[in-house]
N, C-alpha and C positions, 0 to 999 in steps of 0.2 A: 602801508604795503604789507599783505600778508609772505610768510616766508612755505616757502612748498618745494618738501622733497622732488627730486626729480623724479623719482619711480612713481610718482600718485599725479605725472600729466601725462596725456595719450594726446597722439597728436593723428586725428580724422582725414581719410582720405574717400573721396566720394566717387566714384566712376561712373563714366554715361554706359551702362550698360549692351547697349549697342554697338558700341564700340569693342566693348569686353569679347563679344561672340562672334565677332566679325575678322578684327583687325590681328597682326603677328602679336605674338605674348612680350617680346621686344620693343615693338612699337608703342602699347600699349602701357608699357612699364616705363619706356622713354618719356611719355606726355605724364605721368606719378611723378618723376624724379623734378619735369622741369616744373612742377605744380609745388612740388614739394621744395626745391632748391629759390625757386622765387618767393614761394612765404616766410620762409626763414632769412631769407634777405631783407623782407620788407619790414617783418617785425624782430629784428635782429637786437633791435634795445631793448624788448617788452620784456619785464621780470621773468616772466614765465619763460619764455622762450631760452634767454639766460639760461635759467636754469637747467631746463630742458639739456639744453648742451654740455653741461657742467659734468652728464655725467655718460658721454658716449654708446658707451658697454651697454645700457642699461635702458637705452631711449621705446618707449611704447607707442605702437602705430596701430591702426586697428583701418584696414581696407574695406569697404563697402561698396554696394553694387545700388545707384538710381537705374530705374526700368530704363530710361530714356533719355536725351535730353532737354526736352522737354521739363520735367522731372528733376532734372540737376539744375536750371537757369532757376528754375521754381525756391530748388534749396540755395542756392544765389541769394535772390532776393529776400528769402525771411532770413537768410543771417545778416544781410547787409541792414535791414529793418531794425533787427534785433543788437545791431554794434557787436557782431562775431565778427573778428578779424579773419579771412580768409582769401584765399586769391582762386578767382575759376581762370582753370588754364582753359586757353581757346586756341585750336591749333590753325594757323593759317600756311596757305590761303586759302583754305577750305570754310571759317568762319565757323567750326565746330567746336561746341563743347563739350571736353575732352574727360574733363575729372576737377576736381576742389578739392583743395587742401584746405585745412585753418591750422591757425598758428596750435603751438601746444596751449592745451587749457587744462584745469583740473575736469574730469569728466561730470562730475557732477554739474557743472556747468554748463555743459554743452552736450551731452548723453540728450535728453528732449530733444534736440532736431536731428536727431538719427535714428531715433527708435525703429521708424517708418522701413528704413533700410535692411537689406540681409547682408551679411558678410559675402564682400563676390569669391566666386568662388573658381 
């Protein structure tokens, strides 16, 4: 088991774009949190994650914008392919997806399937 400062994991946040331009800035930030509040539940024993938390003040998040979603179910799939822990929030009852969270990783590891992405803005 490697040991890893907490400042050197960033933990990825993906949005359906469409939604970004459409939807309240609230709303919007609500379907983040609960994307973000259920992956760290889920992976709540992973080392990293751990860690992650260990040090609050200091936690790194990096938000990005998929064109569609279309686009997001797509980055879905190759991290589930690839064993990236992640959770896609799906807001119901509407059956849309919303945004993706993954657990904290060291970037180096997981920077490759975001390249694609712009920071939303």
């Amino acid at each position: 088991m490697r040991t890893m400062c907490a400042a050197k994991l960033v933990q990825y946040v993906i949005v359906n774009g469409e939604i970004a331009k459409s939807w309240p800035k609230g709303a919007l930030i609500a379907q983040c949190c609960h994307a973000v509040a259920a992956v760290g539940h889920l992976y709540a024993s992973d080392p990293d994650t751990v860690e992650y938390f260990k040090d609050l003040d200091n936690m790194h998040k990096v938000v990005l914008e998929a064109p569609d979603a279309g686009k997001l179910v797509s980055l879905g799939e190759v991290l589930q392919q690839n064993d990236v822990k992640h959770k896609v929030w799906v807001e119901q009852p509407e059956n849309l997806p919303t945004c993706i969270a993954l657990k904290p990783y060291p970037k180096e590891e997981v920077q490759k399937y975001m390249k694609k992405f712009k920071l939303l803005s």
